[in-house]
NUTIDO-996888 format. One record per residue: residue number from 1; z, x, y of N, C-alpha, C in turn. Coordinates in steps of 0.1 Angstrom, whole numbers, always signed. Each point is the difference from the previous one (the first is absolute). Example, Ala and Ser with C-alpha at 12.3 -4.5 7.8 and 13.67 -1.06 7.14 Angstrom:
! NUTIDO-996888
{num->1 nzz->+78 nxx->+132 nyy->-57 cazz->+0 caxx->-9 cayy->+12 czz->+0 cxx->+9 cyy->+12} $
{num->2 nzz->-7 nxx->-4 nyy->+11 cazz->+0 caxx->+9 cayy->+11 czz->+8 cxx->-8 cyy->+11} $
***
This chain:
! NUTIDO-996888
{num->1 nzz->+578 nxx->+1328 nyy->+1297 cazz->-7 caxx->-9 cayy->-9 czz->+9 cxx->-12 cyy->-3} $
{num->2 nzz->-10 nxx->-12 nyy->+0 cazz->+11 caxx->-11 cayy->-4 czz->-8 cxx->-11 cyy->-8} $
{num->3 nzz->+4 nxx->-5 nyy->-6 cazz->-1 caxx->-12 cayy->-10 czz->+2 cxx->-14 cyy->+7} $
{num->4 nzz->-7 nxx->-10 nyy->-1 cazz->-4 caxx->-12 cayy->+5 czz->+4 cxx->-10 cyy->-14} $
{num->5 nzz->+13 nxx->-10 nyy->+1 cazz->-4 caxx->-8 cayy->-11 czz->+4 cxx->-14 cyy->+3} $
{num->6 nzz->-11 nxx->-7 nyy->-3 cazz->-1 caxx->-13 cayy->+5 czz->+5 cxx->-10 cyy->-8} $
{num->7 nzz->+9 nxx->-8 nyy->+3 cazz->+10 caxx->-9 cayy->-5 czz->-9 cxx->-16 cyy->+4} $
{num->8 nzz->+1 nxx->-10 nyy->-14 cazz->-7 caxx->-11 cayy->+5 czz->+10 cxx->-10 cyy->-9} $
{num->9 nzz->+10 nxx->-6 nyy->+6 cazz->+6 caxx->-10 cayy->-8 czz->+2 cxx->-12 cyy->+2} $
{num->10 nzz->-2 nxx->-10 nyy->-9 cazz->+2 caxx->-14 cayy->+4 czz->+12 cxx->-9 cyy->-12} $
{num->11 nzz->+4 nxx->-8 nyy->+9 cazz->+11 caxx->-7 cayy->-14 czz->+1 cxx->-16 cyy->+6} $
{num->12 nzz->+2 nxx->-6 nyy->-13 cazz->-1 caxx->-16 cayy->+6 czz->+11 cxx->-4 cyy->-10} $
{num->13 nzz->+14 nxx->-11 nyy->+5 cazz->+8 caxx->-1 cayy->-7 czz->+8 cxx->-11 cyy->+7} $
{num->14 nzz->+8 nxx->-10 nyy->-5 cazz->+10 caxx->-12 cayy->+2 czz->+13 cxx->+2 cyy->+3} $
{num->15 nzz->+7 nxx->+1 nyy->+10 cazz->+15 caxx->-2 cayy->-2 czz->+6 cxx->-13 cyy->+1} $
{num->16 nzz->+16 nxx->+4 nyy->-1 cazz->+1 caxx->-16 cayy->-1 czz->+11 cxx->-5 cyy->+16} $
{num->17 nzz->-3 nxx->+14 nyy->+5 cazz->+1 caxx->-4 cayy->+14 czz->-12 cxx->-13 cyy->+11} $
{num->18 nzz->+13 nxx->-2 nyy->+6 cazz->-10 caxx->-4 cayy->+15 czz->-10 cxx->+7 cyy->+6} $
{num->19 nzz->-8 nxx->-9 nyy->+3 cazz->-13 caxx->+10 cayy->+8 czz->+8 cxx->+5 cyy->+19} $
{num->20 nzz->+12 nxx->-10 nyy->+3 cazz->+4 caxx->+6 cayy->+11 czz->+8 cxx->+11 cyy->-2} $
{num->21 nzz->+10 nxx->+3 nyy->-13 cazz->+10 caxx->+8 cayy->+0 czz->-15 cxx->+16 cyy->-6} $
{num->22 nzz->-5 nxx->-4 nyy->-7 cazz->-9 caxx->+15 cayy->-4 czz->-9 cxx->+4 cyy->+14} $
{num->23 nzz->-2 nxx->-11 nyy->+11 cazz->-7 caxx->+7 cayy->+12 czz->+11 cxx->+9 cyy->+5} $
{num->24 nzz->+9 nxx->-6 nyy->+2 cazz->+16 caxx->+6 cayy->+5 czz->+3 cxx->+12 cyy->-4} $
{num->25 nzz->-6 nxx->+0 nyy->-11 cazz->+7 caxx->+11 cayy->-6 czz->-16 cxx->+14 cyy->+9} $
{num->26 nzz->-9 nxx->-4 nyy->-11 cazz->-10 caxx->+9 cayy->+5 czz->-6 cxx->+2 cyy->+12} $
{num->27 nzz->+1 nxx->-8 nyy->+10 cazz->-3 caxx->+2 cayy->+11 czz->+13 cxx->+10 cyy->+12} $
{num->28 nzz->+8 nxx->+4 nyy->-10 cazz->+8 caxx->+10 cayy->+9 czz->+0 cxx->+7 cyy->-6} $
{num->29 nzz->-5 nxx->+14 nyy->+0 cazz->-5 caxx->+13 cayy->-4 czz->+12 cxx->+8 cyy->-7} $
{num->30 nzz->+10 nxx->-2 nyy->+11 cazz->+13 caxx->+11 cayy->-7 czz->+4 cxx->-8 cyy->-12} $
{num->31 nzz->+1 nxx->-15 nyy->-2 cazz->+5 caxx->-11 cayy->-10 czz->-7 cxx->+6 cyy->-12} $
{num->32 nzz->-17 nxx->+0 nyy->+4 cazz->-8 caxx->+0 cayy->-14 czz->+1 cxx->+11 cyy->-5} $
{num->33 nzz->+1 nxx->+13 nyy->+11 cazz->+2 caxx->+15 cayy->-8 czz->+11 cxx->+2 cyy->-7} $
{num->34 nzz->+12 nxx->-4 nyy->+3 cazz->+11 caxx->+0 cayy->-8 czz->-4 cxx->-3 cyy->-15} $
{num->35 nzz->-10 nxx->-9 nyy->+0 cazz->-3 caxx->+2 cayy->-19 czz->-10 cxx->+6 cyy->-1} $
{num->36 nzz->-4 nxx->+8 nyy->+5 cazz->-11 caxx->+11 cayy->-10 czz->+7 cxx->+14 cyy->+1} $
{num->37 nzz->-2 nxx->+5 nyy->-14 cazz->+8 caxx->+13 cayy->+1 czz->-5 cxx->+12 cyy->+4} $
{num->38 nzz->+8 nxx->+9 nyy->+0 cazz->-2 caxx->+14 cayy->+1 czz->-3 cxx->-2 cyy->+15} $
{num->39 nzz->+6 nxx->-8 nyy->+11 cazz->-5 caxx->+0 cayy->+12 czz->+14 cxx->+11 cyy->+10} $
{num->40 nzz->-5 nxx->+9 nyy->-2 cazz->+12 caxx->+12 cayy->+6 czz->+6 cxx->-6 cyy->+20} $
{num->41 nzz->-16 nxx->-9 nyy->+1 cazz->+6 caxx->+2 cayy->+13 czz->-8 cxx->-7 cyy->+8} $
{num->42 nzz->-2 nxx->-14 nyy->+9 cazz->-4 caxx->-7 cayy->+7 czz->+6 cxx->+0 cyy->+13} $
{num->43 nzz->-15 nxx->+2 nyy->+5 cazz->+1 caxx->+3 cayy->+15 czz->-6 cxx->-10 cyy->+8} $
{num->44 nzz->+11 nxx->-5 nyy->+9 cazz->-2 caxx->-12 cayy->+12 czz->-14 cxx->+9 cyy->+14} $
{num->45 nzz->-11 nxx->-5 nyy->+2 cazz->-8 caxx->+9 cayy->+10 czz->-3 cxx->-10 cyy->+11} $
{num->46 nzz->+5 nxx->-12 nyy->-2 cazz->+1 caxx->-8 cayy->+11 czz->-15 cxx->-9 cyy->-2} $
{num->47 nzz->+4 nxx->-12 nyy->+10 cazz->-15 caxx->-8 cayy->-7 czz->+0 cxx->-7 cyy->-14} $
{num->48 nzz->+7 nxx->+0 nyy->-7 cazz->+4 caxx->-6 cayy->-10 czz->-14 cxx->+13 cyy->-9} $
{num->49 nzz->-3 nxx->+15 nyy->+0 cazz->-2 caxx->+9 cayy->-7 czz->+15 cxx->+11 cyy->-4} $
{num->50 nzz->-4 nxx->-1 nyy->-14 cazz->+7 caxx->+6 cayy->-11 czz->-6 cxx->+18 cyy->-7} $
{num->51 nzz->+6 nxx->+7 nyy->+5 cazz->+3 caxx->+13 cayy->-7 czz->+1 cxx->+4 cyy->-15} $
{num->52 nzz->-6 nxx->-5 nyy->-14 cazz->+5 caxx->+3 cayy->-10 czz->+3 cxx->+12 cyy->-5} $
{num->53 nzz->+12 nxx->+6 nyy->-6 cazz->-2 caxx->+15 cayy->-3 czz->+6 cxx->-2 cyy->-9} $
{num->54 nzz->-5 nxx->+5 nyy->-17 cazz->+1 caxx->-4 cayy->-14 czz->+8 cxx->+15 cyy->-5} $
{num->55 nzz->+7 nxx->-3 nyy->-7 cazz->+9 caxx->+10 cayy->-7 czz->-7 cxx->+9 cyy->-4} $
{num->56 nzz->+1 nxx->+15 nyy->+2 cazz->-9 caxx->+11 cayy->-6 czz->+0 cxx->+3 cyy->-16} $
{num->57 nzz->-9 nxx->+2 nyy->-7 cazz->-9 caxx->+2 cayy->-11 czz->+1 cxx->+11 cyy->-3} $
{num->58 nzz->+0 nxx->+5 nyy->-10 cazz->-5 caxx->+12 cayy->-8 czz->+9 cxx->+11 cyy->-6} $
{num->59 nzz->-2 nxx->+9 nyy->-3 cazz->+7 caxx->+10 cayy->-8 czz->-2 cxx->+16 cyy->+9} $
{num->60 nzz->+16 nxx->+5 nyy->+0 cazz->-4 caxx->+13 cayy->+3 czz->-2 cxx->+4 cyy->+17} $
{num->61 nzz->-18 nxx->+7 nyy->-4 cazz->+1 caxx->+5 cayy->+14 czz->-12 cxx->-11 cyy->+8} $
{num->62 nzz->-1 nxx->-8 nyy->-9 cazz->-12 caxx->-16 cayy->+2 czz->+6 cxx->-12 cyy->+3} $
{num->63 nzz->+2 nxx->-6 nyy->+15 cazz->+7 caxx->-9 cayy->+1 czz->-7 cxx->-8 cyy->+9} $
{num->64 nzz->-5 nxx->-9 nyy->-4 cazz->-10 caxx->-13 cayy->+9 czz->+11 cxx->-9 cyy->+4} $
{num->65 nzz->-2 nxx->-7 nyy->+12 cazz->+5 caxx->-10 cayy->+4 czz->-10 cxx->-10 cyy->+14} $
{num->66 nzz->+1 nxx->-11 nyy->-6 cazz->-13 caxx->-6 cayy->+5 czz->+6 cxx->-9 cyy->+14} $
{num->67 nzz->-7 nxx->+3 nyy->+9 cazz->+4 caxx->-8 cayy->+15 czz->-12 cxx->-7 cyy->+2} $
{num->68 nzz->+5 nxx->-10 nyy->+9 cazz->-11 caxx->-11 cayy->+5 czz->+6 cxx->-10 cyy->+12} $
{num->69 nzz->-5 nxx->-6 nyy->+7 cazz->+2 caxx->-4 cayy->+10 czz->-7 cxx->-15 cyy->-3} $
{num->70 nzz->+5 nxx->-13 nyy->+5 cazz->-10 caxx->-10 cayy->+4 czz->+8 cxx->-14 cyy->+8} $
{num->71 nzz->-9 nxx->-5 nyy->+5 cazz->-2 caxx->-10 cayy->+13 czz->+1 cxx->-13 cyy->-11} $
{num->72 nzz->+11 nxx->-8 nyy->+3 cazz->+1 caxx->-12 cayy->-11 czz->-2 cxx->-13 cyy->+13} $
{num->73 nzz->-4 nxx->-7 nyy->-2 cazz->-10 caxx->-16 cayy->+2 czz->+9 cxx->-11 cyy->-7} $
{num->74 nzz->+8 nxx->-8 nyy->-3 cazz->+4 caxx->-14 cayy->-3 czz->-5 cxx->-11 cyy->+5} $
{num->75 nzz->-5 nxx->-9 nyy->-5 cazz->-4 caxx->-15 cayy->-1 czz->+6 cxx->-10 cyy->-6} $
{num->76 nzz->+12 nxx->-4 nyy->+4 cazz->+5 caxx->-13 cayy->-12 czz->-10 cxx->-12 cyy->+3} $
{num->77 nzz->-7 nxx->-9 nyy->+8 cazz->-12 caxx->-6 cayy->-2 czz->-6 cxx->+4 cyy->-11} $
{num->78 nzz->-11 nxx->+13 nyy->-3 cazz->-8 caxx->+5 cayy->-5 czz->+9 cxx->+1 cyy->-16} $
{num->79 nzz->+12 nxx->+5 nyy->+0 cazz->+7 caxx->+3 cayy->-13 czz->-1 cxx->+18 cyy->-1} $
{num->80 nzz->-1 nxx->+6 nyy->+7 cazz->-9 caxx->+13 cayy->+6 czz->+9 cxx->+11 cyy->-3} $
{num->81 nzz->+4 nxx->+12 nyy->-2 cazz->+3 caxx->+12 cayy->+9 czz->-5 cxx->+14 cyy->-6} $
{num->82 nzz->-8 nxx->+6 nyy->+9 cazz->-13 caxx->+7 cayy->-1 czz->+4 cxx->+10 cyy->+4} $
{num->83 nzz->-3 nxx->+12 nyy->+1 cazz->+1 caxx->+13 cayy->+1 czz->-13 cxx->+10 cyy->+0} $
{num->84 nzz->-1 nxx->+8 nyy->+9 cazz->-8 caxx->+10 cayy->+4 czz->+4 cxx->+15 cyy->+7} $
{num->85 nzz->-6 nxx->+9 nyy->-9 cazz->+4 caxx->+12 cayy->+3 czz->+3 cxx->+4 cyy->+18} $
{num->86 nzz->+9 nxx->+7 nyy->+2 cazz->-2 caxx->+12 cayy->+7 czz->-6 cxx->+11 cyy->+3} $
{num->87 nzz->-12 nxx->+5 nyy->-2 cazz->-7 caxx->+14 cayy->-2 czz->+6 cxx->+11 cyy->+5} $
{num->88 nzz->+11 nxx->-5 nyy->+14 cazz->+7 caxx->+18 cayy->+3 czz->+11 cxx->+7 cyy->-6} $
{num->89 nzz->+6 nxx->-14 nyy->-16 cazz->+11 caxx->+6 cayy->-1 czz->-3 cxx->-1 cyy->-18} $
{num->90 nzz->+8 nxx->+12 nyy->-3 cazz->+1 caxx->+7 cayy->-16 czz->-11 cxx->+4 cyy->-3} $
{num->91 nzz->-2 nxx->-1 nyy->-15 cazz->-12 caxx->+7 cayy->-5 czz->-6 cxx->-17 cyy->-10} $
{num->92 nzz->+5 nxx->-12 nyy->-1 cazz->-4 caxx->-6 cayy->-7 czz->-11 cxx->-14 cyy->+15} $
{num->93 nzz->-8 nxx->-5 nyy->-5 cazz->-3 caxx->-17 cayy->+9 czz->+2 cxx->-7 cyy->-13} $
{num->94 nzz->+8 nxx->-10 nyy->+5 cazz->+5 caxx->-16 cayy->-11 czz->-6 cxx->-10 cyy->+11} $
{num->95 nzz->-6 nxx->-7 nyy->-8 cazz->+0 caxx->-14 cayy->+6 czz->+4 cxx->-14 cyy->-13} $
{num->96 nzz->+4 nxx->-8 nyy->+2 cazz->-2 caxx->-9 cayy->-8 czz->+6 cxx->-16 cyy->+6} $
{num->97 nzz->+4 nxx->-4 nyy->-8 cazz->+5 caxx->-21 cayy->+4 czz->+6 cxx->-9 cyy->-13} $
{num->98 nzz->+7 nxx->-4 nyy->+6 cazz->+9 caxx->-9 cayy->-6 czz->-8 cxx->-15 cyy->+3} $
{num->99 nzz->+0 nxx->-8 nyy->-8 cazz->-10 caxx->-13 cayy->+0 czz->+12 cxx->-8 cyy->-6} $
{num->100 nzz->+5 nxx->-8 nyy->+12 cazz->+10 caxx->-11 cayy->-10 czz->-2 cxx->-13 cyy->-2} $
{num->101 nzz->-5 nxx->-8 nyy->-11 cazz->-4 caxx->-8 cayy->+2 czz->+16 cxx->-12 cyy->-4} $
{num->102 nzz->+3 nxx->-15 nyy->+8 cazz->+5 caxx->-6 cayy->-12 czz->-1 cxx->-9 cyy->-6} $
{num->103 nzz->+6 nxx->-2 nyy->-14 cazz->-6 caxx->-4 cayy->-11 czz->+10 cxx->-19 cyy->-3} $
{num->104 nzz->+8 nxx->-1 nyy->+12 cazz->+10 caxx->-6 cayy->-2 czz->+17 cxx->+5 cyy->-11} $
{num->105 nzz->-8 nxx->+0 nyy->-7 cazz->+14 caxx->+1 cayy->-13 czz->-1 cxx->+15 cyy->-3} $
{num->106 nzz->-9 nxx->+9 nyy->+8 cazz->-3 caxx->+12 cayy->-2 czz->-3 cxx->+7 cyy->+13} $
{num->107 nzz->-5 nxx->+15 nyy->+2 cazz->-5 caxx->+4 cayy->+7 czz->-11 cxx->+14 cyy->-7} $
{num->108 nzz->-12 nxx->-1 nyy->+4 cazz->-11 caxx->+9 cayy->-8 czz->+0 cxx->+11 cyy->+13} $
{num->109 nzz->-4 nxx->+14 nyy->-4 cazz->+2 caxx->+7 cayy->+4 czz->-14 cxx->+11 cyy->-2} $
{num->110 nzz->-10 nxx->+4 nyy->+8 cazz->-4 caxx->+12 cayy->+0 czz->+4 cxx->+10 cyy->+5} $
{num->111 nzz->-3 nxx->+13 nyy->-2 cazz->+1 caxx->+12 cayy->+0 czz->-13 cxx->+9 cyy->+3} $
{num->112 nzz->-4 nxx->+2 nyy->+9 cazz->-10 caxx->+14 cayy->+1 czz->+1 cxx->+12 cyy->+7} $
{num->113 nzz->+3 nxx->+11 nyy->-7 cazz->-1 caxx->+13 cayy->+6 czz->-9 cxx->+9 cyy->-4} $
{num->114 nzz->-1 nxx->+5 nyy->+11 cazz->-12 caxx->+8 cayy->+5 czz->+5 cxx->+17 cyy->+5} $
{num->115 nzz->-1 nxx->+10 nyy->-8 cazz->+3 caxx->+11 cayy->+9 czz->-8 cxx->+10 cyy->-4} $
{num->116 nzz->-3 nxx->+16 nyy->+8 cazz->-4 caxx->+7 cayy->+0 czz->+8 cxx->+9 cyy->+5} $
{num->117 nzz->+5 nxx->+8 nyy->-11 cazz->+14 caxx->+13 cayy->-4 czz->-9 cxx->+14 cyy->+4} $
{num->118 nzz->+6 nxx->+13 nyy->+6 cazz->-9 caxx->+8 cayy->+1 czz->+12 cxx->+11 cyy->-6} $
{num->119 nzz->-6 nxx->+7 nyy->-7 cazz->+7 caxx->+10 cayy->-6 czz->-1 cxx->+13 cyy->-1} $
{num->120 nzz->+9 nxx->+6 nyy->+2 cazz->-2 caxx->+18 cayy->+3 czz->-6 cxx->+4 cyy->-9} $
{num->121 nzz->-6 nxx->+1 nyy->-10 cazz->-2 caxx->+5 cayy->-9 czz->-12 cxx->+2 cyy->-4} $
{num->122 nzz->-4 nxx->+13 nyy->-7 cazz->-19 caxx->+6 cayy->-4 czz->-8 cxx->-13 cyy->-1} $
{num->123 nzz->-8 nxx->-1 nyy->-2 cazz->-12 caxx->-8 cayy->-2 czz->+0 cxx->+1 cyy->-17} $
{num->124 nzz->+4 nxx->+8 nyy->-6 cazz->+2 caxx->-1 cayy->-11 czz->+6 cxx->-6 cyy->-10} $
{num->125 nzz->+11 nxx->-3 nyy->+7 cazz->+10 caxx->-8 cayy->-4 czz->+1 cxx->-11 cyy->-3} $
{num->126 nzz->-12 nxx->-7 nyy->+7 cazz->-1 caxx->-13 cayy->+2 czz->+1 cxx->-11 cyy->-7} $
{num->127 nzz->-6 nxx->+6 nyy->-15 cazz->-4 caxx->-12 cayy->-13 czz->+17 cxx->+3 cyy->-7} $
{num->128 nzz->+7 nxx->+12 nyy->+2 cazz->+10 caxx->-3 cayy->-6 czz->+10 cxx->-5 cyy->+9} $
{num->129 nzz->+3 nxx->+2 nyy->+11 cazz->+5 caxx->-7 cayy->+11 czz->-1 cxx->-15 cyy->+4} $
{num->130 nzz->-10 nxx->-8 nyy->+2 cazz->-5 caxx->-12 cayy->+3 czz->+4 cxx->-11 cyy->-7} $
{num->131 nzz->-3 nxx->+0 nyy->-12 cazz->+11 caxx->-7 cayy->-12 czz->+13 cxx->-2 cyy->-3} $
{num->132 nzz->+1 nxx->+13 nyy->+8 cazz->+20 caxx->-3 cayy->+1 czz->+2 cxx->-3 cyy->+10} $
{num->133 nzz->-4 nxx->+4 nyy->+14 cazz->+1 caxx->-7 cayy->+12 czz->+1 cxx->-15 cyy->+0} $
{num->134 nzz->-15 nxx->-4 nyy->-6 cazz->-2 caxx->-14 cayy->-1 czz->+12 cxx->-10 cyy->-9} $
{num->135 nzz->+1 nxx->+3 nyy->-13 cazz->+11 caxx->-3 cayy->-9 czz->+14 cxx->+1 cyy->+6} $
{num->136 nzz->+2 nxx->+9 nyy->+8 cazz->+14 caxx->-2 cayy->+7 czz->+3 cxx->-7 cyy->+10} $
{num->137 nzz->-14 nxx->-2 nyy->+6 cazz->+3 caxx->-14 cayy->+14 czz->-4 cxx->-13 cyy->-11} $
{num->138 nzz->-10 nxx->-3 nyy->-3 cazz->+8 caxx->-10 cayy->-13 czz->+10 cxx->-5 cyy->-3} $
{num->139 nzz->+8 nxx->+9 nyy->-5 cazz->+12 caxx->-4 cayy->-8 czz->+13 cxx->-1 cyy->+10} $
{num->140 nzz->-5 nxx->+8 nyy->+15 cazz->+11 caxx->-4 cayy->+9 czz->-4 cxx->-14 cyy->+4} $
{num->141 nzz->-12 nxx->-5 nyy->+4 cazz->-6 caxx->-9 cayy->+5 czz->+7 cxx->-15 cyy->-5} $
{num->142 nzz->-4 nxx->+4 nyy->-17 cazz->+7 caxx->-9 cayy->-11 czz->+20 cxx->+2 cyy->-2} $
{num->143 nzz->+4 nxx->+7 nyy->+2 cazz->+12 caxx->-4 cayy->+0 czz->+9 cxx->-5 cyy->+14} $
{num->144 nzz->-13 nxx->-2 nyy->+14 cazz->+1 caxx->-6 cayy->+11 czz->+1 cxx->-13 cyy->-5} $
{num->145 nzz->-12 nxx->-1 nyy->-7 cazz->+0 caxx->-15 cayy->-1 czz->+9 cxx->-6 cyy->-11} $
{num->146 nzz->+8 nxx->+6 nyy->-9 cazz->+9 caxx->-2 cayy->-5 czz->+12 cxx->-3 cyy->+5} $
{num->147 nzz->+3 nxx->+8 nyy->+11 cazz->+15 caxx->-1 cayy->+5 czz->-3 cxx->-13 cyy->+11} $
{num->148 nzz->-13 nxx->-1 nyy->+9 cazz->-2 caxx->-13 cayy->+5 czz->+3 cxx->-14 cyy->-8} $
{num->149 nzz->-8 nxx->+3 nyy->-10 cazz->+5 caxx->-12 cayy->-13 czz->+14 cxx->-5 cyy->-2} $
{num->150 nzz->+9 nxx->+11 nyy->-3 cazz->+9 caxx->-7 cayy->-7 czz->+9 cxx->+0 cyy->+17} $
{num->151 nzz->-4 nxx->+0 nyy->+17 cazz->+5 caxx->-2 cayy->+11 czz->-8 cxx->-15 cyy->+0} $
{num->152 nzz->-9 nxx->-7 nyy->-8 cazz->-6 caxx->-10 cayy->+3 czz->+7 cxx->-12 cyy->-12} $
{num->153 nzz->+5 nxx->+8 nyy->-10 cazz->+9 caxx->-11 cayy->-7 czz->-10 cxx->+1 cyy->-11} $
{num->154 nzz->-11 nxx->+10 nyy->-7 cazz->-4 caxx->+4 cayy->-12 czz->-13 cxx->-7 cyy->+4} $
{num->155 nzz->-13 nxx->+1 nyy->-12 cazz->-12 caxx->-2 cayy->+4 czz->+0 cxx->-19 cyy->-6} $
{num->156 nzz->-8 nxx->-4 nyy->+5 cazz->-2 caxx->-12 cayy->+0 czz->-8 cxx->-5 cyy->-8} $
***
């Protein structure tokens, strides 16, 4: 039995970086994962696809740990770098994109992620499980974007 929980985030926000130095940064995968946490372990799969395997969870004899795989895309024309799952590797599909726009004296930034977590767990579980799943990629998501910030010279 497993549990399905669907992750939908978006963030829009100013640094007071360059729009060339924040492509620089996010358009190389091992650069950008270095600031999101709890990342136990990034895997090179060749093709410019990344392995993510996230620090294990839980208590006891309950211990989740969420893998995913995806195929990353860069555009400095477009301001771009895009991401799309893997389906043969871990238990999670992420897709999402980086949107850099520049502002001159600024640089604006989207954010959208997209994933779908599968989880060992009863069918039962789900309304108490789902909420916390959800809230805890959140708050890693958000303190991604935190440590990007103050690598961009604070929000703009």
């Amino acid at each position: 039995m497993t549990i399905n929980v669907k992750i939908d985030l978006g963030y829009e926000f100013d640094v007071k970086a360059s729009a060339a130095d924040v492509f620089a940064v996010l358009s190389d995968v091992p650069t950008s994962a270095s600031f999101f946490p709890k990342v136990d372990k990034l895997v090179d799969l060749g093709s410019n696809s990344y392995r993510w395997e996230m620090e294990k969870i839980g208590v006891a004899s309950v211990n989740l740990q969420t893998i995913y795989a995806c195929k990353y895309v860069s555009n400095k024309a477009k301001g771009t770098v895009m991401w799309s799952p893997i389906k043969s590797e871990g238990n999670a599909l992420v897709s999402g994109s980086w949107t850099i726009r520049d502002n001159k004296k600024s640089t604006n930034l989207v954010l959208q992620i997209n994933g779908d977590l599968e989880i060992p767990l009863p069918s039962l579980m789900k309304m108490v499980v789902s909420p916390i799943v959800e809230g805890e990629f959140e708050k890693m998501v958000e303190k991604y974007i935190d440590n990007l910030t103050k690598r961009f010279g604070g929000e703009a």
